[in-house]
C-alpha positions as a printed Julia matrix, in Angstrom:
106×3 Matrix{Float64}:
  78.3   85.58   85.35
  78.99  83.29   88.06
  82.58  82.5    89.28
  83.32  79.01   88.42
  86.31  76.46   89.23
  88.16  74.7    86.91
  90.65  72.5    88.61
  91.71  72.13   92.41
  94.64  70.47   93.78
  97.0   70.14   96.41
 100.66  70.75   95.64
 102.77  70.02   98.74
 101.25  72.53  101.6
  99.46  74.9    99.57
  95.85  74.11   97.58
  96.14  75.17   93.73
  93.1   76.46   92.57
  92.93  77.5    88.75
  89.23  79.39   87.87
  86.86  79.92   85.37
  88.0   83.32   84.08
  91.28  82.18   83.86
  92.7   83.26   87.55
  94.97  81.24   89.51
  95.11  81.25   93.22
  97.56  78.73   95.45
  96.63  78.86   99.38
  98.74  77.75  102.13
  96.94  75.15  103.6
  97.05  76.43  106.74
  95.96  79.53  105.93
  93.0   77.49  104.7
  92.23  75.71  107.62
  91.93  78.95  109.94
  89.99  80.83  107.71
  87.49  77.68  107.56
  84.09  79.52  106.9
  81.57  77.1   109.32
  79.68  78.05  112.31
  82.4   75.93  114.32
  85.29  77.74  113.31
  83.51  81.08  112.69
  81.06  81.2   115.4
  77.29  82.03  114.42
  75.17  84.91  115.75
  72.73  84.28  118.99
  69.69  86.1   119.35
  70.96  89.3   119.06
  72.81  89.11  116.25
  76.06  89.08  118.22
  78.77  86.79  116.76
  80.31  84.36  119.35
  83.08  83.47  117.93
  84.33  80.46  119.32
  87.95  79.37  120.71
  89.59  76.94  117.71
  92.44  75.0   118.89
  94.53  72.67  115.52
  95.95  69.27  116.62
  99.17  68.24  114.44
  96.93  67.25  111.64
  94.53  69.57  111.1
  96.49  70.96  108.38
  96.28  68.07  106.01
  94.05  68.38  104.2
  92.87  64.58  103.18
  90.3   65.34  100.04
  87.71  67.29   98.85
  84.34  67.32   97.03
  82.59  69.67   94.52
  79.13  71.42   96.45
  77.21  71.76   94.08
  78.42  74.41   91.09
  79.32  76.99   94.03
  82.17  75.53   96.25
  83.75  72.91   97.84
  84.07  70.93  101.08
  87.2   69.96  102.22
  88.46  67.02  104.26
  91.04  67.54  107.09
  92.69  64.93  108.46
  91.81  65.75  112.1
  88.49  64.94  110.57
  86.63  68.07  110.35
  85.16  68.93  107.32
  81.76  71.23  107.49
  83.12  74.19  106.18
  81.73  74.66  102.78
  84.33  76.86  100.99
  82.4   78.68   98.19
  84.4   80.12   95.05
  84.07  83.56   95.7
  85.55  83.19   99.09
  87.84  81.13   97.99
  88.9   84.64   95.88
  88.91  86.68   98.21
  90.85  84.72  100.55
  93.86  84.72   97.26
  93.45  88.51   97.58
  94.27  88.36  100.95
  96.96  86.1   100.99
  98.32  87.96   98.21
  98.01  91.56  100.1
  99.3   89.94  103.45
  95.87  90.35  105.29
  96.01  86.31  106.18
């Protein structure tokens, strides 16, 4: 069964996600921001298949995060205030990144 998200909001500087199977997750926002999953942030691979990742530098607000919108039934895009916003943050990696957080690894 697919992973599904119930509710998403922002509760002073962390992102409070609550899911379908009942989990709860609260991200530092961030945390969020760094671990933003698009080609920009990320890098994407050439030719090759090597991964350049590319040199991200935050400006004082590119941890505000200004809205965000439902993709589909899979994830969501989120609006910094900086005004990037083409990461597409599905739910499972929105999981995994709460299993991170929680184990220290981000």
């Amino acid at each position: 069964m697919a992973l599904t998200l119930e509710h998403a909001v922002v509760i002073g500087n962390e992102f409070a996600l609550s899911f379908g199977d009942g989990g709860e997750a609260y991200l530092e926002l961030a945390m969020l921001r760094r671990a933003c999953p698009c080609a920009a942030c990320q890098g994407e691979p050439d030719a090759l298949g090597r991964v350049l990742r590319p040199r991200v530098e935050h400006g004082p607000r590119a941890f505000e995060l200004q809205r965000f919108e439902w993709v589909g039934g899979y994830g969501l895009q989120l609006f910094w205030a900086d005004g990037h916003s083409t990461g597409i943050y599905s739910f499972p990696y929105l999981r995994r990144l709460a299993g991170l957080a929680e184990q220290g690894q981000v």
